[in-house]
SEPATI-775518 format. One record per atom (N, C-alpha, C): y, z, x. Coordinates in steps of 0.05 Angstrom, whole numbers, plus 5000, padded with zeros to 4 digits. Layout:
BEGIN
<atom><py>Y</py><pz>Z</pz><px>X</px></atom>
...
END
This chain:
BEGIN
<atom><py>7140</py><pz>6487</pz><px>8343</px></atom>
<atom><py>7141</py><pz>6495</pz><px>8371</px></atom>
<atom><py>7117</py><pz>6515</pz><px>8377</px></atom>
<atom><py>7108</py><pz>6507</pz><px>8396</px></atom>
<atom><py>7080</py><pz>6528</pz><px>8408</px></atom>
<atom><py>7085</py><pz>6550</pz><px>8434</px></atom>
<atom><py>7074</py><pz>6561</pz><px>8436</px></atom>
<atom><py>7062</py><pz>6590</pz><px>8452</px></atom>
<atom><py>7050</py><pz>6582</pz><px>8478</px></atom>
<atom><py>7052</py><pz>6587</pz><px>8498</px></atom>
<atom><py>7035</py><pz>6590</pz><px>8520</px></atom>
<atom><py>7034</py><pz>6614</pz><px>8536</px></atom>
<atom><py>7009</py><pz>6624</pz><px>8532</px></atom>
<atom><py>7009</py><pz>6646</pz><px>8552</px></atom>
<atom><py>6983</py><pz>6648</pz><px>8565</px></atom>
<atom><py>6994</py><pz>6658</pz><px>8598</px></atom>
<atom><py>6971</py><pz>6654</pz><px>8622</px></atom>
<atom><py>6977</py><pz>6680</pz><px>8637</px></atom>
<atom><py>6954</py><pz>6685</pz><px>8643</px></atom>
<atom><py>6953</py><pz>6701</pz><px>8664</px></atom>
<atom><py>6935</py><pz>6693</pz><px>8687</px></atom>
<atom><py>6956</py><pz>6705</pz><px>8722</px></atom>
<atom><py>6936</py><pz>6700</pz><px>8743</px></atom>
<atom><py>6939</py><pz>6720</pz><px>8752</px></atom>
<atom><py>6921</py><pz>6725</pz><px>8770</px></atom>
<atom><py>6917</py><pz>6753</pz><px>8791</px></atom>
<atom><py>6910</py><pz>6743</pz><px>8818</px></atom>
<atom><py>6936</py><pz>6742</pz><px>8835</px></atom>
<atom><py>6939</py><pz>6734</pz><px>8859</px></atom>
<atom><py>6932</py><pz>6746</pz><px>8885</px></atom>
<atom><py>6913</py><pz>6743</pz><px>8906</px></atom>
<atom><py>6913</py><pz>6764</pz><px>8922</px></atom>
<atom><py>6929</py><pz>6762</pz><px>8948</px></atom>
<atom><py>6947</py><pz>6771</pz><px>8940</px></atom>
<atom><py>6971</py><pz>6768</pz><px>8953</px></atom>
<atom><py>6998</py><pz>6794</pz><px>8952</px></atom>
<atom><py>7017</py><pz>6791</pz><px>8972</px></atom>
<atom><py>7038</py><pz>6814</pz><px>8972</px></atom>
<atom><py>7054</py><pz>6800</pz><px>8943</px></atom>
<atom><py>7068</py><pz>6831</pz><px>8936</px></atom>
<atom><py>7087</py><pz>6821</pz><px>8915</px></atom>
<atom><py>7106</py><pz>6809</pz><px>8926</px></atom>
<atom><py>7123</py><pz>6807</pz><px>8953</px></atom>
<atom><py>7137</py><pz>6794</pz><px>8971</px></atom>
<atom><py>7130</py><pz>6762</pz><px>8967</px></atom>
<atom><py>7108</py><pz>6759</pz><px>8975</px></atom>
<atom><py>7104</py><pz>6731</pz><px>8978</px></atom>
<atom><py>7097</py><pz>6711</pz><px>8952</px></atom>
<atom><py>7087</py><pz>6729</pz><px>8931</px></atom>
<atom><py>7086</py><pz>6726</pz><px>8899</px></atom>
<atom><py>7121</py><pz>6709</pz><px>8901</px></atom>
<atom><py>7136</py><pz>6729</pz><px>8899</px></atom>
<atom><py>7160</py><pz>6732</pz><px>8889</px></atom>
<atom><py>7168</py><pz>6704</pz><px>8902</px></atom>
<atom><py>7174</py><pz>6699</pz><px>8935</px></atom>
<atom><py>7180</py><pz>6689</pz><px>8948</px></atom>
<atom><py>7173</py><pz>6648</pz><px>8938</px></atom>
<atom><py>7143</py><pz>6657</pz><px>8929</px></atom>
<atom><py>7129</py><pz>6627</pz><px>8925</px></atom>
<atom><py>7149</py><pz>6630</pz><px>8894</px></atom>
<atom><py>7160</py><pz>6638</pz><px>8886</px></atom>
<atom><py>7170</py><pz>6629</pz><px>8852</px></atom>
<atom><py>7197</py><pz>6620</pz><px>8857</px></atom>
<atom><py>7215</py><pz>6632</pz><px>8875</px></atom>
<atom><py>7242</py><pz>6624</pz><px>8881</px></atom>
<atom><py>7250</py><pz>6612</pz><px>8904</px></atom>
<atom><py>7235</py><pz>6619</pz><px>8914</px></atom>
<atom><py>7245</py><pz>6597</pz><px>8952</px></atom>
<atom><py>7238</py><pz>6568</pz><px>8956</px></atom>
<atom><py>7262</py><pz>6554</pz><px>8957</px></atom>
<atom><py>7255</py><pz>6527</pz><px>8956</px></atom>
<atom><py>7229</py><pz>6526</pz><px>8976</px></atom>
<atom><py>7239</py><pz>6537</pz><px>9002</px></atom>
<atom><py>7210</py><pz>6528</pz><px>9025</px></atom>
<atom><py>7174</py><pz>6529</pz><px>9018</px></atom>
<atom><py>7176</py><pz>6553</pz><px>9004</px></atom>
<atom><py>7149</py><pz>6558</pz><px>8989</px></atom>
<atom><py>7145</py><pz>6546</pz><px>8964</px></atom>
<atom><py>7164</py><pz>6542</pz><px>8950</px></atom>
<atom><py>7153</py><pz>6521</pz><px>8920</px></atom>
<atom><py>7146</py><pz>6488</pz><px>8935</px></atom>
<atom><py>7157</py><pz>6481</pz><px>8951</px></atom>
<atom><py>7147</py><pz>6456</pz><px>8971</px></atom>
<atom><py>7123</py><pz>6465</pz><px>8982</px></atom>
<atom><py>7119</py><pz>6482</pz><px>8997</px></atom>
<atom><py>7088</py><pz>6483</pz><px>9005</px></atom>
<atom><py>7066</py><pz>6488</pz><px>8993</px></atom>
<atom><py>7075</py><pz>6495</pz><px>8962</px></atom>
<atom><py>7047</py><pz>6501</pz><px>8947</px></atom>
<atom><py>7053</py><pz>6467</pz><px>8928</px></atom>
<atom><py>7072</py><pz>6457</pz><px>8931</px></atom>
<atom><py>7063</py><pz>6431</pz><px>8918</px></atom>
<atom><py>7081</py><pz>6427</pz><px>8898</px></atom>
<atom><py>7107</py><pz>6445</pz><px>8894</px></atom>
<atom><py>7130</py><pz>6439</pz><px>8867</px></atom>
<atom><py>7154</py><pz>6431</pz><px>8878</px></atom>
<atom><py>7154</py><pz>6419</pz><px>8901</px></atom>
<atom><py>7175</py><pz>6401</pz><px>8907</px></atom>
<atom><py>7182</py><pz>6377</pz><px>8919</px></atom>
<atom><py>7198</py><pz>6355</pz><px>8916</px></atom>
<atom><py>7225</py><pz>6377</pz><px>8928</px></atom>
<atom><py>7241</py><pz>6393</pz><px>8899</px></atom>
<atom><py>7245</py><pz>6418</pz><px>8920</px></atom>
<atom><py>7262</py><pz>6439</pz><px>8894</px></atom>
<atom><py>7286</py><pz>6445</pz><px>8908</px></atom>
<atom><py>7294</py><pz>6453</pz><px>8883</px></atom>
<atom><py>7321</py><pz>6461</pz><px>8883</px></atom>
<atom><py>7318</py><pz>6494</pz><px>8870</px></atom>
<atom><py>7327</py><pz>6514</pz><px>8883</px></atom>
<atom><py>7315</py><pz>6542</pz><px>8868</px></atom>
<atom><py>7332</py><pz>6566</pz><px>8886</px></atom>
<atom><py>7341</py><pz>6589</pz><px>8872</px></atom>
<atom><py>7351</py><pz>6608</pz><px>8885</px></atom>
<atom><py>7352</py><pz>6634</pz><px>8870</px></atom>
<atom><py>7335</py><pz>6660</pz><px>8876</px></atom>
<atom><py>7333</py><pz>6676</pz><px>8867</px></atom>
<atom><py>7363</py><pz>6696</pz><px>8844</px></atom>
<atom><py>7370</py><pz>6678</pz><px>8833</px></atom>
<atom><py>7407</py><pz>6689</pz><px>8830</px></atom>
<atom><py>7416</py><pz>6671</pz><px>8800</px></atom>
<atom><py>7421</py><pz>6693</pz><px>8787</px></atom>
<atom><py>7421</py><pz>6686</pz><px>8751</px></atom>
<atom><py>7439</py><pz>6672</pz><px>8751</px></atom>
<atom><py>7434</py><pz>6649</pz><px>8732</px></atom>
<atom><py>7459</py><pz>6619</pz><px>8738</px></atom>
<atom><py>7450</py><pz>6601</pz><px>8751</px></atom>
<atom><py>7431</py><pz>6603</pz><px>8769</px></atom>
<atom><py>7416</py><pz>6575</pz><px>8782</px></atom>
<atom><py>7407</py><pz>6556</pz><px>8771</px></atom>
<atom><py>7419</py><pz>6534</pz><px>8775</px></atom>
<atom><py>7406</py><pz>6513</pz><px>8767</px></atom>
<atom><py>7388</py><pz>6500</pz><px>8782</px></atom>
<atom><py>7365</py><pz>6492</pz><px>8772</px></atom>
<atom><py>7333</py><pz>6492</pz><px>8796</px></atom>
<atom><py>7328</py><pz>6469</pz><px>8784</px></atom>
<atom><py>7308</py><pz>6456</pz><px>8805</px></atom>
<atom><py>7292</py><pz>6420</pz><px>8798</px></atom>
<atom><py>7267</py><pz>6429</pz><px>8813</px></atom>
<atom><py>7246</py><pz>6422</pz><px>8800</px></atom>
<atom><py>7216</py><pz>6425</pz><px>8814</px></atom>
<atom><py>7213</py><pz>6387</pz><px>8815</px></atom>
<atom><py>7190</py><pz>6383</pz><px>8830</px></atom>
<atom><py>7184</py><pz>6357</pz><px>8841</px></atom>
<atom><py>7203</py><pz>6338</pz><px>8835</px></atom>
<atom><py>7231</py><pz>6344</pz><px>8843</px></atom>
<atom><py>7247</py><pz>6332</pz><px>8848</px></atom>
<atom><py>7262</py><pz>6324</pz><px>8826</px></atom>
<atom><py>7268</py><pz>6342</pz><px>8803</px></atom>
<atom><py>7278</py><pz>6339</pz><px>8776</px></atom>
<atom><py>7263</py><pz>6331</pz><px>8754</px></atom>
<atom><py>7228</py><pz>6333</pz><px>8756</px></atom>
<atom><py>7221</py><pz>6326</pz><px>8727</px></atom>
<atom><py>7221</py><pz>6353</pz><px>8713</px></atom>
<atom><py>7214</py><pz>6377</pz><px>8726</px></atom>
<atom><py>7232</py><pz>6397</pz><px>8715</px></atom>
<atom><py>7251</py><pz>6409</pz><px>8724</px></atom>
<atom><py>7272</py><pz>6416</pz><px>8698</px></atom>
<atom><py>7300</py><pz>6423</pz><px>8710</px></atom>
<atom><py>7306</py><pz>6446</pz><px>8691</px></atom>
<atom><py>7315</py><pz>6459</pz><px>8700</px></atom>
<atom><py>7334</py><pz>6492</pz><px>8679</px></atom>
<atom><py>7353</py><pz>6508</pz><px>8690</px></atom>
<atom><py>7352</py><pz>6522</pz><px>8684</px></atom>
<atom><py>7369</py><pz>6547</pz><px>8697</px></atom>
<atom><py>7359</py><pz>6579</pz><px>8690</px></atom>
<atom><py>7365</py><pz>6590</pz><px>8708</px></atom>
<atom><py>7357</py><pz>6625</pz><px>8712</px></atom>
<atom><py>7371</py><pz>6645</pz><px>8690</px></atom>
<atom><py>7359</py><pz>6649</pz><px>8680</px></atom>
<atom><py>7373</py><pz>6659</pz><px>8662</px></atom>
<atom><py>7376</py><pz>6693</pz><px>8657</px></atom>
<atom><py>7348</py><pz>6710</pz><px>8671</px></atom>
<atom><py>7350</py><pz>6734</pz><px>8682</px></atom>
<atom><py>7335</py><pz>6732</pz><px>8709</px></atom>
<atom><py>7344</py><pz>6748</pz><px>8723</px></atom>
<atom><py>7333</py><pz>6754</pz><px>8753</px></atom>
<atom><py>7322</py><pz>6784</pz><px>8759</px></atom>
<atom><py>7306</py><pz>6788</pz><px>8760</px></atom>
<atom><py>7296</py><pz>6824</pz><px>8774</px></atom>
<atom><py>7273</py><pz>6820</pz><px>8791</px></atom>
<atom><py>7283</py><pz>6816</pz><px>8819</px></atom>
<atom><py>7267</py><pz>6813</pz><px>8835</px></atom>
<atom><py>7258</py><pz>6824</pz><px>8846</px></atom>
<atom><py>7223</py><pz>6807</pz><px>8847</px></atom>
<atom><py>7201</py><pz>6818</pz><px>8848</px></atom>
<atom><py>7183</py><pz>6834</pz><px>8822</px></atom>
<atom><py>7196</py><pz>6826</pz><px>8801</px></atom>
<atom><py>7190</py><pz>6840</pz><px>8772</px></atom>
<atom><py>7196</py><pz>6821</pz><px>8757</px></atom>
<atom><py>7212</py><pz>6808</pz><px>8745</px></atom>
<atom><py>7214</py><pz>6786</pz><px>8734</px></atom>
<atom><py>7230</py><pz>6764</pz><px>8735</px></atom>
<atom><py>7231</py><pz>6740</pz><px>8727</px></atom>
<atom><py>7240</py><pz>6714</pz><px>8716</px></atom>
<atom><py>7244</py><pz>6700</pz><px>8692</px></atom>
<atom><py>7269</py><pz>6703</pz><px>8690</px></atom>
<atom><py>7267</py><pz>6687</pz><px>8664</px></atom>
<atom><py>7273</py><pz>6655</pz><px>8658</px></atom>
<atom><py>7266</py><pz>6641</pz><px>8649</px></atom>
<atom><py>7286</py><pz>6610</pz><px>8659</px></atom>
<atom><py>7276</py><pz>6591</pz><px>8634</px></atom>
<atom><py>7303</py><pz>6577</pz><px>8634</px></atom>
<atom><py>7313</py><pz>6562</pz><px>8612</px></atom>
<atom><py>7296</py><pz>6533</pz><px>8625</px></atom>
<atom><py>7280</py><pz>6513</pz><px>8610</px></atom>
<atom><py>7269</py><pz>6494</pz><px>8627</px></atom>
<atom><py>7265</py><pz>6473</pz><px>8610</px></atom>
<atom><py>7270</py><pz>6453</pz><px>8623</px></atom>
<atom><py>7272</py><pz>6427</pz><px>8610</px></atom>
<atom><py>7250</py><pz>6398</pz><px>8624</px></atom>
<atom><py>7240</py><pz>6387</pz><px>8599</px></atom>
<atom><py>7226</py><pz>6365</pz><px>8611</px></atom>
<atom><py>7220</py><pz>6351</pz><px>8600</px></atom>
<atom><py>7223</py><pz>6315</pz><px>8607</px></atom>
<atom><py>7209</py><pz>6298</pz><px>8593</px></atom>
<atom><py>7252</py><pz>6287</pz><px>8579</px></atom>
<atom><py>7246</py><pz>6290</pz><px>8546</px></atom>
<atom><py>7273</py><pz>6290</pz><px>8530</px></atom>
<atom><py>7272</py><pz>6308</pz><px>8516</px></atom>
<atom><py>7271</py><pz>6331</pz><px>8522</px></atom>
<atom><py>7271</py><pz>6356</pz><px>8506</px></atom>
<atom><py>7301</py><pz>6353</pz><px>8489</px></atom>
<atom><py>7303</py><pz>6370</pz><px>8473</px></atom>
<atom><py>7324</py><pz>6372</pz><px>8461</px></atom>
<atom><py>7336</py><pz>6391</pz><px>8468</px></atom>
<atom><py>7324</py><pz>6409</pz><px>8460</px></atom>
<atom><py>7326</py><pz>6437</pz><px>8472</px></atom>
<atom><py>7303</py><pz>6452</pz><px>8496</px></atom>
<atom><py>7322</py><pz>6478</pz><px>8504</px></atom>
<atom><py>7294</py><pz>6481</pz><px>8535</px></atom>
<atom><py>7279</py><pz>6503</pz><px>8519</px></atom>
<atom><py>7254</py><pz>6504</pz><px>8524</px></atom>
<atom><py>7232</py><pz>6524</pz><px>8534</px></atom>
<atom><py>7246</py><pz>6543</pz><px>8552</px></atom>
<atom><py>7230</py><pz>6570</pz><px>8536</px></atom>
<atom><py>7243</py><pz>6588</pz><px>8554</px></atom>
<atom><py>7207</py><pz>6601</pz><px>8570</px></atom>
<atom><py>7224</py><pz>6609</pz><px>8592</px></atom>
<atom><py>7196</py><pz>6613</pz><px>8615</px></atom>
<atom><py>7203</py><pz>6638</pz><px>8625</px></atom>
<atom><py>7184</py><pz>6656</pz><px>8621</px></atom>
<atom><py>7179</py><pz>6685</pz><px>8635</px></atom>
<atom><py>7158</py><pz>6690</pz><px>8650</px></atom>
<atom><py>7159</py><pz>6691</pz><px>8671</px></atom>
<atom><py>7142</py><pz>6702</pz><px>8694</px></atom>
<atom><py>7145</py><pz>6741</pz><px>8696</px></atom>
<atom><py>7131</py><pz>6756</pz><px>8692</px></atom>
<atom><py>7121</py><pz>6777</pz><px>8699</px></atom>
<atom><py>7110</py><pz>6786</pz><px>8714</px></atom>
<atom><py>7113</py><pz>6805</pz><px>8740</px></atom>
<atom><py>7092</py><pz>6806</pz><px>8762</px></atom>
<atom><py>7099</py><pz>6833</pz><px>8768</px></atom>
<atom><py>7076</py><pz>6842</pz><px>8772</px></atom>
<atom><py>7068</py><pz>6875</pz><px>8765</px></atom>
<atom><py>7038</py><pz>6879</pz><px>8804</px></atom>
<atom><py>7051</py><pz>6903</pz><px>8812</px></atom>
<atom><py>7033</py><pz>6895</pz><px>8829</px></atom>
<atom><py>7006</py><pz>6910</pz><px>8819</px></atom>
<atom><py>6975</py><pz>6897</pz><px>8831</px></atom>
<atom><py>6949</py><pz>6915</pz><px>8826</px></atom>
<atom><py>6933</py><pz>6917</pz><px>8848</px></atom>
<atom><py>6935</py><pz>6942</pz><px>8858</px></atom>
<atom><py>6923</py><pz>6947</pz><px>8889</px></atom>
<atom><py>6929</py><pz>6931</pz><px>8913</px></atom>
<atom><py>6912</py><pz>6908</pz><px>8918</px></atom>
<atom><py>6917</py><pz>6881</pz><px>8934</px></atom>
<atom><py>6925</py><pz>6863</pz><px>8920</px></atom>
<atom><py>6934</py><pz>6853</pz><px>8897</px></atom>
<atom><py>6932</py><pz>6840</pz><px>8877</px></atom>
<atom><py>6970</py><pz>6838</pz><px>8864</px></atom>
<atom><py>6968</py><pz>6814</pz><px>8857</px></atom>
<atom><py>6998</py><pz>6813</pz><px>8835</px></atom>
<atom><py>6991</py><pz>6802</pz><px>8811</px></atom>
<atom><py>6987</py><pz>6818</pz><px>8796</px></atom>
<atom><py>6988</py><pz>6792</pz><px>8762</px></atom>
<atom><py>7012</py><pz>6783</pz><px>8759</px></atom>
<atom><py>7012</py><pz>6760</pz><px>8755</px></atom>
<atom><py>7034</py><pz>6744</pz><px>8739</px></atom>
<atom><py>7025</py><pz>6740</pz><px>8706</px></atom>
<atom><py>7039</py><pz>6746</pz><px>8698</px></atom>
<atom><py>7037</py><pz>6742</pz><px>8659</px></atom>
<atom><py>7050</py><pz>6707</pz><px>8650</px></atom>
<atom><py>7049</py><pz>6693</pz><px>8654</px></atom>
<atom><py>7074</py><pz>6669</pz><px>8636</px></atom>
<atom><py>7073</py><pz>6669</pz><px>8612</px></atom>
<atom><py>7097</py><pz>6666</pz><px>8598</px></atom>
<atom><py>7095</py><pz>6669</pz><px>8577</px></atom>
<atom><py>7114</py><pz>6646</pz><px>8567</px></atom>
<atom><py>7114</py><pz>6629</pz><px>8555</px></atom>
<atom><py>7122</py><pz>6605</pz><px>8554</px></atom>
<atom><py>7138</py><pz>6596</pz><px>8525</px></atom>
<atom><py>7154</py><pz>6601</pz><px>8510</px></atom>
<atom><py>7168</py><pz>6597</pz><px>8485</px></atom>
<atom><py>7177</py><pz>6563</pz><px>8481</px></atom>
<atom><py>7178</py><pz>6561</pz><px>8455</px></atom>
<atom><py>7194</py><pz>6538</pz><px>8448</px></atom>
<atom><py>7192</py><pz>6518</pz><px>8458</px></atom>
<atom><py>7157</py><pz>6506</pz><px>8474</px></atom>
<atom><py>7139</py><pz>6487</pz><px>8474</px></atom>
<atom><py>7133</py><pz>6464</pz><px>8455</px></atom>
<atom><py>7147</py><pz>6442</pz><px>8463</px></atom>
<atom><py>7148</py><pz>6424</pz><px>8438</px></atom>
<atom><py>7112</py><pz>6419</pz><px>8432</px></atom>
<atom><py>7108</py><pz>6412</pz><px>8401</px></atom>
<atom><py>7084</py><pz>6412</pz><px>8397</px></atom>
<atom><py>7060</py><pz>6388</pz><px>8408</px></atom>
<atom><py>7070</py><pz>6370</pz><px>8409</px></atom>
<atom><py>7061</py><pz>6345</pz><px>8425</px></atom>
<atom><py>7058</py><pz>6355</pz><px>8451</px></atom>
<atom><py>7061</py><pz>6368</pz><px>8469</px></atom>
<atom><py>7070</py><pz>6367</pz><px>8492</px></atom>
<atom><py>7046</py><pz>6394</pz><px>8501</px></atom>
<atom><py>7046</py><pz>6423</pz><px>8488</px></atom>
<atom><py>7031</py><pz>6444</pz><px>8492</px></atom>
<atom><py>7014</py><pz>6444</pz><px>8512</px></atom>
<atom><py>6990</py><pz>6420</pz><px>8495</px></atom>
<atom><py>6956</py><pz>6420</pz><px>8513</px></atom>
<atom><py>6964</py><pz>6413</pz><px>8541</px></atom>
<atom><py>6980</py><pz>6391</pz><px>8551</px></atom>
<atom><py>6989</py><pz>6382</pz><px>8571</px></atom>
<atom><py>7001</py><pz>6397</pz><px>8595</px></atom>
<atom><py>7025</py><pz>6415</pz><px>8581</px></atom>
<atom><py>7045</py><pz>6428</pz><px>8591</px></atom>
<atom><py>7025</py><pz>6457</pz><px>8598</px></atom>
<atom><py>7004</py><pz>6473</pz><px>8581</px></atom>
<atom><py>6989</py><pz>6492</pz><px>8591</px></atom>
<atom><py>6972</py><pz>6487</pz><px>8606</px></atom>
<atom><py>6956</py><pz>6459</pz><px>8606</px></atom>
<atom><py>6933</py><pz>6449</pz><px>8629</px></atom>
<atom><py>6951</py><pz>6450</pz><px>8653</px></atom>
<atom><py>6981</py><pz>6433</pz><px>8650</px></atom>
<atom><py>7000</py><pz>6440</pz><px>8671</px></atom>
<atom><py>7002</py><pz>6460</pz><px>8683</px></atom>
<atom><py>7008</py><pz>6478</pz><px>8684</px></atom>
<atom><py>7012</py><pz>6508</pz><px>8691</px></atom>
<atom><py>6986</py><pz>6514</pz><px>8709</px></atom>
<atom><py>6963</py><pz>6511</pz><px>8694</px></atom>
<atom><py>6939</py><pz>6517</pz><px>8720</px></atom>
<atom><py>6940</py><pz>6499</pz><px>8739</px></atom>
<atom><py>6940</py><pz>6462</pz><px>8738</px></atom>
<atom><py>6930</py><pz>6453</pz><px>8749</px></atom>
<atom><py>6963</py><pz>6442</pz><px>8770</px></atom>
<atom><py>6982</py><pz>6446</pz><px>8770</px></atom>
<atom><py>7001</py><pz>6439</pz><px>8780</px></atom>
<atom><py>7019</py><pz>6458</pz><px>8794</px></atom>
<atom><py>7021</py><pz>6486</pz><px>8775</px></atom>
<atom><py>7053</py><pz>6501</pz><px>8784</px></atom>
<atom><py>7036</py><pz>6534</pz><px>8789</px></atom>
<atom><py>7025</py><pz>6543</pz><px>8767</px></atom>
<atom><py>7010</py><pz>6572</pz><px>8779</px></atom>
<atom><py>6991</py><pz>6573</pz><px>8795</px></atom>
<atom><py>6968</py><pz>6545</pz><px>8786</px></atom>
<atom><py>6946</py><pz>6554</pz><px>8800</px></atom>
<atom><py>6945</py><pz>6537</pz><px>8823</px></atom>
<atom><py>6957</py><pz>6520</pz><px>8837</px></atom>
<atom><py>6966</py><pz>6513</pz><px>8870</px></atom>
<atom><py>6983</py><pz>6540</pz><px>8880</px></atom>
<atom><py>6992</py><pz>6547</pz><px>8867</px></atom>
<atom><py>7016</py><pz>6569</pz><px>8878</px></atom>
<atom><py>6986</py><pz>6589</pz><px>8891</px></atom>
<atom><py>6977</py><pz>6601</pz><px>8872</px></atom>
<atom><py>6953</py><pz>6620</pz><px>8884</px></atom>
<atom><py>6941</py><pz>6610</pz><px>8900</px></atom>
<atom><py>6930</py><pz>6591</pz><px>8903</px></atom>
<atom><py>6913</py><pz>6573</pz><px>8920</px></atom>
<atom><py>6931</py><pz>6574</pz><px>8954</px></atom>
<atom><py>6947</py><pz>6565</pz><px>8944</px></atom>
<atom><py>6967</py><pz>6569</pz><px>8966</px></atom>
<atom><py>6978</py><pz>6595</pz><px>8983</px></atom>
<atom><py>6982</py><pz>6614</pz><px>8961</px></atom>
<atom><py>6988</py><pz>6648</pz><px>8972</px></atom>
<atom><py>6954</py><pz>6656</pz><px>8989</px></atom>
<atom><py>6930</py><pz>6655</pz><px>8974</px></atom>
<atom><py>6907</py><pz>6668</pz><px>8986</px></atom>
<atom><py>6893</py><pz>6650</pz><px>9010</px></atom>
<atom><py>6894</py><pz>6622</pz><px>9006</px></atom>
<atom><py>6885</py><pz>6611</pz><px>9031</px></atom>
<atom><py>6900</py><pz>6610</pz><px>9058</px></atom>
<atom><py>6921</py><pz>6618</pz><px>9055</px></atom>
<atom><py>6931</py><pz>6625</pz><px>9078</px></atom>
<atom><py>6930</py><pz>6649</pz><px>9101</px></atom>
<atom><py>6929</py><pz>6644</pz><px>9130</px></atom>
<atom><py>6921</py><pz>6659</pz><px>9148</px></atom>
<atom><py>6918</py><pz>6689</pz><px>9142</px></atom>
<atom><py>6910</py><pz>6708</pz><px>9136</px></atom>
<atom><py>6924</py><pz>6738</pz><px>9135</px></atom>
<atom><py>6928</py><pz>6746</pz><px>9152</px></atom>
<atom><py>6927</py><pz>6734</pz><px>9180</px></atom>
<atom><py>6953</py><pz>6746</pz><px>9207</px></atom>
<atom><py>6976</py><pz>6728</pz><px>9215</px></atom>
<atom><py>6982</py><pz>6707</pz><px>9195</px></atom>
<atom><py>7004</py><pz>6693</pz><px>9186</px></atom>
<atom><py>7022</py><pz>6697</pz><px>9174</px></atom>
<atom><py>7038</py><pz>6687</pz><px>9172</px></atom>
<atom><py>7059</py><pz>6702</pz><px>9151</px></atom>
<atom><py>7064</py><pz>6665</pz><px>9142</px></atom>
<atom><py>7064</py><pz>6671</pz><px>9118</px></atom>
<atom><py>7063</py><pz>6653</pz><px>9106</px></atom>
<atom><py>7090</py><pz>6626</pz><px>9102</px></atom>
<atom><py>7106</py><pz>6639</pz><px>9111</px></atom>
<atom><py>7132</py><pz>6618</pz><px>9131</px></atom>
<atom><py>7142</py><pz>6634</pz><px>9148</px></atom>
<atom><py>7161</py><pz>6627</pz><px>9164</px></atom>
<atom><py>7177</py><pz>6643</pz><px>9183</px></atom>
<atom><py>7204</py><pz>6648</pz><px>9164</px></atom>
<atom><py>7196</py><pz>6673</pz><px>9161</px></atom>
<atom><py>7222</py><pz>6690</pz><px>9139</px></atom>
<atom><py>7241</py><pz>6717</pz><px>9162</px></atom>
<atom><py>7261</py><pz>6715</pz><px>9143</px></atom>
<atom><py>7272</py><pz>6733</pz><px>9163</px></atom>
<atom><py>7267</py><pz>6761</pz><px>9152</px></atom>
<atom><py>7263</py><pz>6783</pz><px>9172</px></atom>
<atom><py>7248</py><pz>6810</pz><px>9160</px></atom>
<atom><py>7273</py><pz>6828</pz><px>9146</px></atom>
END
């Protein structure tokens, strides 16, 4: 089993960081759905419509994520930590990715930039900055 770890630095609120990782509405608009997702330990979540599926396994929102994740015929899930720390204008996210079947790694980390973190950023900074990036309730 392999390791994946990434870091991005988003320029973006930690609100809307947080928001694009758990809200079904914003994991659809940066491109990870349809989802199923809810900020609340015990959730069971589906990104693009169930090819990944897990559950929440810690919640501290706006600081971290933890989640149990499954894909492909895993046997067992990958465990997935998101970290987000704010920096001036800026959010780093850390992922840290466990129990990566070995076949799967190169794929599953090219994944992460080119599918689930790095649309997500793409998504948070090209948007309007006198927008609000959905209609949320304040």
């Amino acid at each position: 089993m392999k390791i994946i770890k990434q870091t991005y630095l988003i320029n973006s609120s930690i609100e809307d960081v947080w928001q694009a990782l758990v809200d079904p509405k914003y994991i659809n608009a940066w491109g990870g759905g349809p989802a199923k997702m809810a900020d609340k330990v015990g959730t069971k979540f589906e990104f693009w419509g169930g090819d990944i599926h897990g559950k929440n396994i810690e919640v501290v929102p706006k600081k971290k994520l933890v989640q149990e994740w499954f894909g492909g015929n895993w046997g067992k899930p990958s465990l997935v930590t998101f970290t987000l720390t704010q920096e001036k204008d800026a959010v780093r996210i850390n992922l840290l990715q466990t129990d990566v079947p070995d076949n799967e790694a190169k794929d599953i980390g090219e994944g992460w930039k080119d599918y689930y973190l790095g649309p997500l950023k793409k998504y948070l900074e090209n948007k309007s900055s006198t927008e609000p990036v959905l209609n949320k309730a304040s």
